[in-house]
PDB file of N, CA, C and O in Angstrom:
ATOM      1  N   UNK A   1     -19.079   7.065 -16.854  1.00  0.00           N
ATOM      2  CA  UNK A   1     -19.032   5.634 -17.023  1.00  0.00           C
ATOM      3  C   UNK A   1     -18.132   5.251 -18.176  1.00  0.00           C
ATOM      4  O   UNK A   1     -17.825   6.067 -19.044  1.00  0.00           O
ATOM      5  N   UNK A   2     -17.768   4.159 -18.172  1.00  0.00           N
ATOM      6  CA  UNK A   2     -16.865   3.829 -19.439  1.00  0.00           C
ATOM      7  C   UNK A   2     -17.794   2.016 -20.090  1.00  0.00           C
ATOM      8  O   UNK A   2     -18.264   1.094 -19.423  1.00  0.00           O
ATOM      9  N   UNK A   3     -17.718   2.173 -21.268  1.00  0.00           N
ATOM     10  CA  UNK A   3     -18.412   0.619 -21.779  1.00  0.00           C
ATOM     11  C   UNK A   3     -17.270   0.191 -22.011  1.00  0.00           C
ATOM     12  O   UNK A   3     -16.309   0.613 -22.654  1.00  0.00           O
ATOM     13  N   UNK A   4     -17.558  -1.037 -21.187  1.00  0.00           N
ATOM     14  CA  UNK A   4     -16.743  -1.998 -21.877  1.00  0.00           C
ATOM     15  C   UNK A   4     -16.519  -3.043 -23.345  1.00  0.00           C
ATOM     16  O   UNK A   4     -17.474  -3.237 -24.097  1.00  0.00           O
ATOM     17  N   UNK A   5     -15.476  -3.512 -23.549  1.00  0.00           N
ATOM     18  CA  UNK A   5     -15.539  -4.205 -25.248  1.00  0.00           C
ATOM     19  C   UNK A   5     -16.461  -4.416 -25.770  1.00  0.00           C
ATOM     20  O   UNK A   5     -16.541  -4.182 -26.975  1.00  0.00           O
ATOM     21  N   UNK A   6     -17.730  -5.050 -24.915  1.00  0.00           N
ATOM     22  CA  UNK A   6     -18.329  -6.123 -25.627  1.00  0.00           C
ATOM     23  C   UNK A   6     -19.525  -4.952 -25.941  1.00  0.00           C
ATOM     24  O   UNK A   6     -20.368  -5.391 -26.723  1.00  0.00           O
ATOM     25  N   UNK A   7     -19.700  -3.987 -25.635  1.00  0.00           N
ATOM     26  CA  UNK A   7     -20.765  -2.864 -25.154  1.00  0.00           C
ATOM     27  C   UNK A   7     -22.218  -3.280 -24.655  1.00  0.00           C
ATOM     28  O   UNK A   7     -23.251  -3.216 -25.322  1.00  0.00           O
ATOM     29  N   UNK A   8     -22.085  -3.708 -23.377  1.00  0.00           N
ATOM     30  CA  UNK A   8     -23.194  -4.773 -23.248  1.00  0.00           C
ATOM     31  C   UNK A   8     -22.902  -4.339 -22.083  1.00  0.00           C
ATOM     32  O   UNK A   8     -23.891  -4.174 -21.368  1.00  0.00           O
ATOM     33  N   UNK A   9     -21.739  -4.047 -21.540  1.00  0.00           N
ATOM     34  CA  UNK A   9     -21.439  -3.753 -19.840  1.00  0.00           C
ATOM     35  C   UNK A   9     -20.663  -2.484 -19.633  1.00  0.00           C
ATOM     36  O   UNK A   9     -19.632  -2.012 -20.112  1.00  0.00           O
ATOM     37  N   UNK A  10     -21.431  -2.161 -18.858  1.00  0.00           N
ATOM     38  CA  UNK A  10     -21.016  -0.214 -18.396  1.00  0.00           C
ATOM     39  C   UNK A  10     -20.742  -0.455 -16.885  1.00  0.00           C
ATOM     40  O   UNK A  10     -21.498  -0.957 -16.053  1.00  0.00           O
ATOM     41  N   UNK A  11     -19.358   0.068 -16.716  1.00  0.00           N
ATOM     42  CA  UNK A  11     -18.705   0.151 -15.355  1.00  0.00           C
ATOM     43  C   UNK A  11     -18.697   1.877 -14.950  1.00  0.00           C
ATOM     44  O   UNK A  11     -18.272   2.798 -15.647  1.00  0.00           O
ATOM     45  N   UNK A  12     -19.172   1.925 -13.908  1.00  0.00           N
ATOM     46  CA  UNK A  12     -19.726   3.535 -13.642  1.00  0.00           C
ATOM     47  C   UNK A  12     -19.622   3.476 -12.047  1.00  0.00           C
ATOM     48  O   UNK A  12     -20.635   3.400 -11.351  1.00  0.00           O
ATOM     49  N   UNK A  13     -18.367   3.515 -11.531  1.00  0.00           N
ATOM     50  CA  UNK A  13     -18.616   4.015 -10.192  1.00  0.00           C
ATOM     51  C   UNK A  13     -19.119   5.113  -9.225  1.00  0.00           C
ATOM     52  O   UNK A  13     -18.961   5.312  -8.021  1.00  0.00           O
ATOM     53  N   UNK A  14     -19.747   5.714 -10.157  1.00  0.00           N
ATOM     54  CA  UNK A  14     -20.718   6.826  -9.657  1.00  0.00           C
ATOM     55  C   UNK A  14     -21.825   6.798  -8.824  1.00  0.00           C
ATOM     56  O   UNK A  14     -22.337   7.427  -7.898  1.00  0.00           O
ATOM     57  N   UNK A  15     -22.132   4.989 -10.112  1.00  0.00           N
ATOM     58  CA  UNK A  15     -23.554   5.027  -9.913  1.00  0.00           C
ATOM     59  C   UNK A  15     -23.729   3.283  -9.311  1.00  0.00           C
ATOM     60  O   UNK A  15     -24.760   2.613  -9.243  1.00  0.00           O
ATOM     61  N   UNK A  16     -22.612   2.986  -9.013  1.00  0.00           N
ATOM     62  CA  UNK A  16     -22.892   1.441  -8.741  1.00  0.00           C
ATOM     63  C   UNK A  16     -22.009   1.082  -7.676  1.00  0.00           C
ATOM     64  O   UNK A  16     -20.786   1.117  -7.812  1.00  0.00           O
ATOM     65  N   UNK A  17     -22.512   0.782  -6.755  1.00  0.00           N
ATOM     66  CA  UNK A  17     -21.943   0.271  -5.460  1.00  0.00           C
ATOM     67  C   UNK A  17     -20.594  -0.634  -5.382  1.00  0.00           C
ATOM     68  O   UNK A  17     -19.511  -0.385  -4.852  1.00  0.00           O
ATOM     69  N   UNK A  18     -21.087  -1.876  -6.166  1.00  0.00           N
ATOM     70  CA  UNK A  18     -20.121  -2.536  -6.481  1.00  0.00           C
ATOM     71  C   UNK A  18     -18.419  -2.258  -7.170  1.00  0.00           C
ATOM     72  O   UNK A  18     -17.236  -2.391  -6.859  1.00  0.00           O
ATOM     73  N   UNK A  19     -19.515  -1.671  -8.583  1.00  0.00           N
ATOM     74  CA  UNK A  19     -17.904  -0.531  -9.037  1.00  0.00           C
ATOM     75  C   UNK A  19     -17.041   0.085  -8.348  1.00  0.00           C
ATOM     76  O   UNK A  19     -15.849   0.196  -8.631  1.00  0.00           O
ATOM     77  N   UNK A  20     -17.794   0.676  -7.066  1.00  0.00           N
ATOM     78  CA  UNK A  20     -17.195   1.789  -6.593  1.00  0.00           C
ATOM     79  C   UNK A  20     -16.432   1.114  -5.690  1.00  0.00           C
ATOM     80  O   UNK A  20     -15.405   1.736  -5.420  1.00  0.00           O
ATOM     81  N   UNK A  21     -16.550   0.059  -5.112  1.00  0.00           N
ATOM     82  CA  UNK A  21     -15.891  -0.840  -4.411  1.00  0.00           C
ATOM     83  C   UNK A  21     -14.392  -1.755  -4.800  1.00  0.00           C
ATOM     84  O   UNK A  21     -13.430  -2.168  -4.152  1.00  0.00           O
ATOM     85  N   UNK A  22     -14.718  -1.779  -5.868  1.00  0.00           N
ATOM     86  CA  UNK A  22     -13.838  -2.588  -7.297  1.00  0.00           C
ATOM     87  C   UNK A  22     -12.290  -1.246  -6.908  1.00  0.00           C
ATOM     88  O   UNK A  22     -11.199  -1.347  -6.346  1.00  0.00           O
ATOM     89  N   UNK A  23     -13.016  -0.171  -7.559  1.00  0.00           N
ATOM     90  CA  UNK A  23     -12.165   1.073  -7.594  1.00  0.00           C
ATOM     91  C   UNK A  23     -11.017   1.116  -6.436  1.00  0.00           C
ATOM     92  O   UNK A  23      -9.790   1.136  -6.536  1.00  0.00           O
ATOM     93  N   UNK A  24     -12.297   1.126  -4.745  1.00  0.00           N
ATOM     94  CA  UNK A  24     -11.210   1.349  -3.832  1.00  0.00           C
ATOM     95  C   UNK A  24     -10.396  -0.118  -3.381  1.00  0.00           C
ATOM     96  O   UNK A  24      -9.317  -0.205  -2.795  1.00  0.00           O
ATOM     97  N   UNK A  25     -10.757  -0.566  -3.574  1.00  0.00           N
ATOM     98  CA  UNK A  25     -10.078  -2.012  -3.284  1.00  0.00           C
ATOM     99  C   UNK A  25      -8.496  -2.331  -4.324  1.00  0.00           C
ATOM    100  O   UNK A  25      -7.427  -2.854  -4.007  1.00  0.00           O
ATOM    101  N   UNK A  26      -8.879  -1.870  -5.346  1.00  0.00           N
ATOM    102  CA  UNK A  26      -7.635  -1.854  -6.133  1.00  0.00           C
ATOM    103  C   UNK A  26      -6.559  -0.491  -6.223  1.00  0.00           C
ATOM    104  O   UNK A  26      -5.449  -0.353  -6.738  1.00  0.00           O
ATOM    105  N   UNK A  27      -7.318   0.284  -5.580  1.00  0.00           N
ATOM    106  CA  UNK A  27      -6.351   1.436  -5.617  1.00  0.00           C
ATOM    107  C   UNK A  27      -6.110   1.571  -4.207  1.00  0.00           C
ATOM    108  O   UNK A  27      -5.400   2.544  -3.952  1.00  0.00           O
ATOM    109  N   UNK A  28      -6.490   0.878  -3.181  1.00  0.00           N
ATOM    110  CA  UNK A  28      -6.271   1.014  -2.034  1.00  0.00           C
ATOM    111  C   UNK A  28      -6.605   2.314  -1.361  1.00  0.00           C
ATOM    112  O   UNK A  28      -5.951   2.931  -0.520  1.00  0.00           O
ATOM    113  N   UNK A  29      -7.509   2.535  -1.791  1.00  0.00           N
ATOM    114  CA  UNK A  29      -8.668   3.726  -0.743  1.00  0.00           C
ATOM    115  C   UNK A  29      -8.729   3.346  -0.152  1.00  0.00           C
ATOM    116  O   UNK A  29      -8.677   2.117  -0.110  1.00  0.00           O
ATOM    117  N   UNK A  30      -8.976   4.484   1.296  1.00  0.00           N
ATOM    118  CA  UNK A  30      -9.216   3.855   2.648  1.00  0.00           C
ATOM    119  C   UNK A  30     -10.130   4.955   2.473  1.00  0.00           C
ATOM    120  O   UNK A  30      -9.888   6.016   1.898  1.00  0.00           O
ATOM    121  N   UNK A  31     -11.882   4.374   3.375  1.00  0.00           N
ATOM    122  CA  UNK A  31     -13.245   4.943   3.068  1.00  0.00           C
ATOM    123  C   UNK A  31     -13.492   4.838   4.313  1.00  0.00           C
ATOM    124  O   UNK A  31     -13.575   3.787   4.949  1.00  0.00           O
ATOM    125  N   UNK A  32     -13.672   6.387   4.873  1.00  0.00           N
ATOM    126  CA  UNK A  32     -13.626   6.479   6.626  1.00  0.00           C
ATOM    127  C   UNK A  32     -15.173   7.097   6.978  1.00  0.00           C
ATOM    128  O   UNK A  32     -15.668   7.760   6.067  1.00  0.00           O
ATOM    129  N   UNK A  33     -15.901   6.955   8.094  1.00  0.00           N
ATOM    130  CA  UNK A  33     -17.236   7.335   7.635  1.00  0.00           C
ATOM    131  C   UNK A  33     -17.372   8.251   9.309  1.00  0.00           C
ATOM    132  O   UNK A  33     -17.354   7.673  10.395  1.00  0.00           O
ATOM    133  N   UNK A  34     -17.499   9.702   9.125  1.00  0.00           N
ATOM    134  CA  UNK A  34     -17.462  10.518  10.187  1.00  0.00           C
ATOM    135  C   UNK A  34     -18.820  10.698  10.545  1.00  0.00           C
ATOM    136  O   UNK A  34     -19.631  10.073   9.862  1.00  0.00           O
ATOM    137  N   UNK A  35     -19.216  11.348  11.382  1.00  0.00           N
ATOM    138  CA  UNK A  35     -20.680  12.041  11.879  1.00  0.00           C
ATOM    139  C   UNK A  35     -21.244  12.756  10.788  1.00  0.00           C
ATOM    140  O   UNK A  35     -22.472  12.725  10.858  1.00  0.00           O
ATOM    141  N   UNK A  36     -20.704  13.561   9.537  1.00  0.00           N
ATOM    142  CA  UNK A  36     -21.671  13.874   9.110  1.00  0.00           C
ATOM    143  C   UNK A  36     -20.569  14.260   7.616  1.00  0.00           C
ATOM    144  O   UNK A  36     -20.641  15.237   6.870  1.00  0.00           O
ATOM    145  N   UNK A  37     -19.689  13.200   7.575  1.00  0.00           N
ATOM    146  CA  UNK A  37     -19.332  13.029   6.376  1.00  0.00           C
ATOM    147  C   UNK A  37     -18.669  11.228   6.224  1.00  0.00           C
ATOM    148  O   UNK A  37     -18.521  10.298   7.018  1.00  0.00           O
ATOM    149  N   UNK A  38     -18.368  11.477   4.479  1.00  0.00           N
ATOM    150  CA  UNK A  38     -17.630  10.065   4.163  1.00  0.00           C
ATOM    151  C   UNK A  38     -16.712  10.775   3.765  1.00  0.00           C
ATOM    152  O   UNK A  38     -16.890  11.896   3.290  1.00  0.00           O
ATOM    153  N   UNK A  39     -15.274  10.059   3.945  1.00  0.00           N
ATOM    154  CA  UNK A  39     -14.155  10.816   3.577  1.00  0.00           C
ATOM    155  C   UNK A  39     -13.300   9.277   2.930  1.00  0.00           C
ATOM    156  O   UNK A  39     -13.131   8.249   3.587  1.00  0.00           O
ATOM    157  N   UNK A  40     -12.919   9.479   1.675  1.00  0.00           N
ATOM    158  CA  UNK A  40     -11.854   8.727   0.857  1.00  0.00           C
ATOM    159  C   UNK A  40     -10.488   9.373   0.849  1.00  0.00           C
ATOM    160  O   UNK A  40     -10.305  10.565   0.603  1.00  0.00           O
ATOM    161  N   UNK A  41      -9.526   8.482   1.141  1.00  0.00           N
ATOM    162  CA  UNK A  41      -7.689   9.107   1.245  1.00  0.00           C
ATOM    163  C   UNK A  41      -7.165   8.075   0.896  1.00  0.00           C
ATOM    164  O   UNK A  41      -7.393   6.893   1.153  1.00  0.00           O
ATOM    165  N   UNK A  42      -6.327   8.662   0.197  1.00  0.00           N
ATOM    166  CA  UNK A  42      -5.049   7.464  -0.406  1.00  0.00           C
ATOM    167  C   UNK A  42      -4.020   8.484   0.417  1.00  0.00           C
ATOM    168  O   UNK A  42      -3.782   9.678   0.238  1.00  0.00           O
ATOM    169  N   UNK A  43      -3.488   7.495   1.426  1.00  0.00           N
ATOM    170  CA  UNK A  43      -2.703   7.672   2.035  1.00  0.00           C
ATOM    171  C   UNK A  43      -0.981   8.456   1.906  1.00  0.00           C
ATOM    172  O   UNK A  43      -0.252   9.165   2.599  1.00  0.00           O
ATOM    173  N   UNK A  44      -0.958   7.706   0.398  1.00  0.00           N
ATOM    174  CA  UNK A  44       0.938   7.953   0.361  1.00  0.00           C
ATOM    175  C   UNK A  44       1.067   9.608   0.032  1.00  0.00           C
ATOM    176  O   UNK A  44       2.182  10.075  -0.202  1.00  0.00           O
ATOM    177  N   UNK A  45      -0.165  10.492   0.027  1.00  0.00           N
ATOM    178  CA  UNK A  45      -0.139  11.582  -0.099  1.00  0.00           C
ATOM    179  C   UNK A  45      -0.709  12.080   0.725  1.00  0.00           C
ATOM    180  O   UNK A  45      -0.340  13.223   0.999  1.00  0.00           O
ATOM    181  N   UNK A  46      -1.609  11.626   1.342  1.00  0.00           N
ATOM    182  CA  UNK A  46      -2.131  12.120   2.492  1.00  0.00           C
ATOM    183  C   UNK A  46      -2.996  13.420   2.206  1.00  0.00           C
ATOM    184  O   UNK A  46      -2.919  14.565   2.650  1.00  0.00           O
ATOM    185  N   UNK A  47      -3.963  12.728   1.174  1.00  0.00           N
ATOM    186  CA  UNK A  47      -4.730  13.537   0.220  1.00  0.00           C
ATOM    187  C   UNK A  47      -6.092  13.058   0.899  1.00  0.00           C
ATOM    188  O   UNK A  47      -6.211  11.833   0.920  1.00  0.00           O
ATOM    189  N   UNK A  48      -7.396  13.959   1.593  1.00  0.00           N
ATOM    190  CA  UNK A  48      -8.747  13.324   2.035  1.00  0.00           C
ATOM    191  C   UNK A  48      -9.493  14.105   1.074  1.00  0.00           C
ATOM    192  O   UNK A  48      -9.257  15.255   0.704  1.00  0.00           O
ATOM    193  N   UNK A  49     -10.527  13.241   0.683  1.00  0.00           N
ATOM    194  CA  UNK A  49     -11.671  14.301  -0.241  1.00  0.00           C
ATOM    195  C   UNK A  49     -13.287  13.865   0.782  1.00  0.00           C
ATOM    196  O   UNK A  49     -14.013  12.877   0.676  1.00  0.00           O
ATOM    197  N   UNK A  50     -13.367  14.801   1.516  1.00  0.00           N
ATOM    198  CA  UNK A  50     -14.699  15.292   2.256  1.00  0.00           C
ATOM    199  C   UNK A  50     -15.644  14.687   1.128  1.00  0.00           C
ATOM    200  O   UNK A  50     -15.330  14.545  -0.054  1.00  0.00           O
ATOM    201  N   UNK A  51     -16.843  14.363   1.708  1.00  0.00           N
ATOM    202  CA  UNK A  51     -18.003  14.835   0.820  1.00  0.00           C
ATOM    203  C   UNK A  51     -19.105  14.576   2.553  1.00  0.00           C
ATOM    204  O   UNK A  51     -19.164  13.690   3.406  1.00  0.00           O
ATOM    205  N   UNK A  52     -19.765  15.863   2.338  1.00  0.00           N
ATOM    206  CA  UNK A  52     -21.039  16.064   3.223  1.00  0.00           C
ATOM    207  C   UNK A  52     -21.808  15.382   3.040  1.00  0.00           C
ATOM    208  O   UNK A  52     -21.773  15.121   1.837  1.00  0.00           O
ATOM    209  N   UNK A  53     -22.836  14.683   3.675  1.00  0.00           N
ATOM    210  CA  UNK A  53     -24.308  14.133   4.353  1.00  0.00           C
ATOM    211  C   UNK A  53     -25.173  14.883   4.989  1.00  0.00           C
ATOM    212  O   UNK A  53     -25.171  14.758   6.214  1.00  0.00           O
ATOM    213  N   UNK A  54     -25.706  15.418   4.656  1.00  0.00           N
ATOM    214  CA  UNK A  54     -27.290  16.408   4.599  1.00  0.00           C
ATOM    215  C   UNK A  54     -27.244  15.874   6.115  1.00  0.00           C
ATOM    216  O   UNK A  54     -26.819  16.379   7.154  1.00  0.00           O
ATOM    217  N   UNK A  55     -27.855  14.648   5.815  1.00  0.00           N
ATOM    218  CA  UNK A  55     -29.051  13.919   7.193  1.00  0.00           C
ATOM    219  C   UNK A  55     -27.902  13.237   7.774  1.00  0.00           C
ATOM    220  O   UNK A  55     -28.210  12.047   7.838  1.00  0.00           O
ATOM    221  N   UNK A  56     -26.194  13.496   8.434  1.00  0.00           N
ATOM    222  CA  UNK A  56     -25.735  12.489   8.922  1.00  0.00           C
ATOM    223  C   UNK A  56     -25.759  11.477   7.960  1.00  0.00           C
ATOM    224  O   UNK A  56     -25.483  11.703   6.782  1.00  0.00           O
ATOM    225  N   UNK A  57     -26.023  10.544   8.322  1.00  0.00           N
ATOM    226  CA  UNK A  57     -25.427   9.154   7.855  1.00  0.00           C
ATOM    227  C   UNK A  57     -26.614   8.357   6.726  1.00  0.00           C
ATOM    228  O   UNK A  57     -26.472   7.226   6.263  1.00  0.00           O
ATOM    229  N   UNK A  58     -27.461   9.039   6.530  1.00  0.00           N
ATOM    230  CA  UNK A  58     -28.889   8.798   5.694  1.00  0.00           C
ATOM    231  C   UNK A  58     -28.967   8.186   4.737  1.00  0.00           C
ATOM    232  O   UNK A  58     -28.358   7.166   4.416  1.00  0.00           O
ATOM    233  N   UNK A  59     -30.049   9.005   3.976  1.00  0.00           N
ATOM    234  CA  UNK A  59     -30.130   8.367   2.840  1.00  0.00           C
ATOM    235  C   UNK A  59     -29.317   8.391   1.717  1.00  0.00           C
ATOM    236  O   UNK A  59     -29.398   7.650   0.737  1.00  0.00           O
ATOM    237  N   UNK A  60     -28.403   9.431   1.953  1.00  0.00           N
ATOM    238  CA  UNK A  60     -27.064   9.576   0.585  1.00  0.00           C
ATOM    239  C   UNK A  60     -25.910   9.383   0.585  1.00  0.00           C
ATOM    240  O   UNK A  60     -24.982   9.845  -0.078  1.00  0.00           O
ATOM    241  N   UNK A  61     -26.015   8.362   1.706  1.00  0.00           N
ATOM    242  CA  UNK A  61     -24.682   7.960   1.963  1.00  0.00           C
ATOM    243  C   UNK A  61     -23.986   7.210   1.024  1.00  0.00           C
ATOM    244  O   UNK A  61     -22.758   7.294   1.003  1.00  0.00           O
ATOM    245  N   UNK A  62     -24.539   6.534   0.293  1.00  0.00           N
ATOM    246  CA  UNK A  62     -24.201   5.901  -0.077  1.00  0.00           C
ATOM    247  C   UNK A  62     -23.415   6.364  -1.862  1.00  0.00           C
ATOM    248  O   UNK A  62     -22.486   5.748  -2.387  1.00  0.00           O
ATOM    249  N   UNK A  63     -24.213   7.699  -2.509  1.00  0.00           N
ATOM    250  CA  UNK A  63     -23.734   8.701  -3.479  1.00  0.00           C
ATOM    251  C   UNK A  63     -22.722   9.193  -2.966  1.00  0.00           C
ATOM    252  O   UNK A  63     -21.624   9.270  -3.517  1.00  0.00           O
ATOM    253  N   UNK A  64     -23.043   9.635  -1.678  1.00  0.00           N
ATOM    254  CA  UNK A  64     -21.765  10.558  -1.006  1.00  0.00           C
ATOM    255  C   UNK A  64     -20.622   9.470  -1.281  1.00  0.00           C
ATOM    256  O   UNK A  64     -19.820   9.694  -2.187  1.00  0.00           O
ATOM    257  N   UNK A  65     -20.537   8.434  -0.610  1.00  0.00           N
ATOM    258  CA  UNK A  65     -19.269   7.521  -0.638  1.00  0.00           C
ATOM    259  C   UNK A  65     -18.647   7.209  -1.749  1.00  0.00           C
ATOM    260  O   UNK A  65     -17.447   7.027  -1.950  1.00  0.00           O
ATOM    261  N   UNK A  66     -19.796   7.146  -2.651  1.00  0.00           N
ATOM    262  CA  UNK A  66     -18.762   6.792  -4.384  1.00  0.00           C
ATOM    263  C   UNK A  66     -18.201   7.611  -4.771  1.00  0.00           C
ATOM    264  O   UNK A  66     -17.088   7.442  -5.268  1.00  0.00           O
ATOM    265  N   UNK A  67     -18.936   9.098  -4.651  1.00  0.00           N
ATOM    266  CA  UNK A  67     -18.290  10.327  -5.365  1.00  0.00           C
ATOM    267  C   UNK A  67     -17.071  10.504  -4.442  1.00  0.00           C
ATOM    268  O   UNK A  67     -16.061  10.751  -5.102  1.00  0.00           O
ATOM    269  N   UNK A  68     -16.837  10.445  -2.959  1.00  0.00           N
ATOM    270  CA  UNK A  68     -15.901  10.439  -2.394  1.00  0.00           C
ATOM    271  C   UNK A  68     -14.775   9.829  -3.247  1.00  0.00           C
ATOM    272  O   UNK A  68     -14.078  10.589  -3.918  1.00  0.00           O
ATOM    273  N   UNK A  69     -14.474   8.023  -3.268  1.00  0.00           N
ATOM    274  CA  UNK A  69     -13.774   7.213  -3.670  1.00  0.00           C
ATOM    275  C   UNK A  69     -13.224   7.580  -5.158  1.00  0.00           C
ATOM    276  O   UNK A  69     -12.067   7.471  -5.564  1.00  0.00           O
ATOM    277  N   UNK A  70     -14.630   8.149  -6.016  1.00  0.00           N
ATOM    278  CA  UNK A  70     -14.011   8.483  -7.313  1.00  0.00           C
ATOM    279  C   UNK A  70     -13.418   9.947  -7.275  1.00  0.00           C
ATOM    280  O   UNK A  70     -12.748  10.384  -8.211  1.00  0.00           O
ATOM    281  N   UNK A  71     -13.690  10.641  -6.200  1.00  0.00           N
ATOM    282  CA  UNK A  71     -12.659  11.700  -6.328  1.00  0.00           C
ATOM    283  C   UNK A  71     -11.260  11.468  -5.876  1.00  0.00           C
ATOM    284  O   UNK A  71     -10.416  12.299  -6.212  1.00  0.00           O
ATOM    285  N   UNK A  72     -10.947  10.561  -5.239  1.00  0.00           N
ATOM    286  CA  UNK A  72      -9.564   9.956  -4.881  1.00  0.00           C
ATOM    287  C   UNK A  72      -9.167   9.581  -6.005  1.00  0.00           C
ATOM    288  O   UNK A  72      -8.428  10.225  -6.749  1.00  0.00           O
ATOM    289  N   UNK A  73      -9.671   8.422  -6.224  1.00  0.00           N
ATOM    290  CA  UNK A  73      -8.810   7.989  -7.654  1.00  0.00           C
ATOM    291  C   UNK A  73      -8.406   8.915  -8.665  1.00  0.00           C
ATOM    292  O   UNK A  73      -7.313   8.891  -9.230  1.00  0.00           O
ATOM    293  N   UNK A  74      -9.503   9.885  -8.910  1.00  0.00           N
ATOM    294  CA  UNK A  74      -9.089  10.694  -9.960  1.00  0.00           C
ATOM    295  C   UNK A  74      -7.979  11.643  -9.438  1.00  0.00           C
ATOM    296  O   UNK A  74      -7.136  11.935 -10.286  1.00  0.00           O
ATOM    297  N   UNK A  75      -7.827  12.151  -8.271  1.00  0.00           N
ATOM    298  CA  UNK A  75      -6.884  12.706  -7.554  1.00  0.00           C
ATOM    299  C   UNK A  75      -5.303  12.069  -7.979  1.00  0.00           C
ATOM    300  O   UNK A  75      -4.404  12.836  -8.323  1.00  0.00           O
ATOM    301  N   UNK A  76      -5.113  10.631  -7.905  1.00  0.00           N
ATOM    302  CA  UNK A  76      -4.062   9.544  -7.750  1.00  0.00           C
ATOM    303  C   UNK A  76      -3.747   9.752  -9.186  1.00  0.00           C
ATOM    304  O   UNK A  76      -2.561   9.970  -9.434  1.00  0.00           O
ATOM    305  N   UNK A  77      -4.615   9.725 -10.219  1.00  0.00           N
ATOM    306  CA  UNK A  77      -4.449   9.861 -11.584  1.00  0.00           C
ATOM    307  C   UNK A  77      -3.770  10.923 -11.979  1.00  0.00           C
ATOM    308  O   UNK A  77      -2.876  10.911 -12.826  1.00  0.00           O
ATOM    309  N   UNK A  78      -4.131  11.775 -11.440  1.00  0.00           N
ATOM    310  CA  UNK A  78      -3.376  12.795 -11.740  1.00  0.00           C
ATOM    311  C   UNK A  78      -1.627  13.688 -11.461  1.00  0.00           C
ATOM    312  O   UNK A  78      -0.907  14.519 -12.015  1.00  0.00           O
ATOM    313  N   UNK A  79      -1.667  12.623  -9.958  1.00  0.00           N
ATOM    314  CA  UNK A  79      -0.849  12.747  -9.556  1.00  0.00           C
ATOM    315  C   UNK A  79       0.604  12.877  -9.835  1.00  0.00           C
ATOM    316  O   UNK A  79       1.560  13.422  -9.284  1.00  0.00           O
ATOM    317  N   UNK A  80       0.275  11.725 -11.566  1.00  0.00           N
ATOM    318  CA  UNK A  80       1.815  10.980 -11.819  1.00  0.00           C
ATOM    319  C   UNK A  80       2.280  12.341 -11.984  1.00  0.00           C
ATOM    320  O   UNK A  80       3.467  12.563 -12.223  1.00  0.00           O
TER     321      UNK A  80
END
């Protein structure tokens, strides 16, 4: 997570839906949702980061999908 200025607000796309949304929307993730995974790709590399679902589409889908998205970005970061 990182605090922000005021330290009153913690942006953590790990752990927050919204964040994690913030993330792919501005970095232009595309968040594809298979039978028994979520998969995040930034396209201009044609880079996918898997992440598995135990139960299909369940109850962790929703961990699965952030950690997906934040492994893209951090992927893109690194890229330069």
């Amino acid at each position: 997570g990182l605090w922000i200025s005021n330290e009153t607000t913690c942006w953590n796309p790990l752990l927050d839906d919204g964040d994690a949304f913030r993330l792919a929307v501005r970095l232009r993730i595309d968040v594809v949702f298979e039978k028994q995974h979520t998969v995040a790709a930034y396209t201009d590399r044609d880079e996918w980061f898997y992440e598995h679902c135990e139960d299909g589409m369940g109850a962790d889908i929703e961990v699965k999908t952030r950690r997906a998205i934040v492994r893209a970005a951090a992927a893109m970061g690194g890229a330069g």
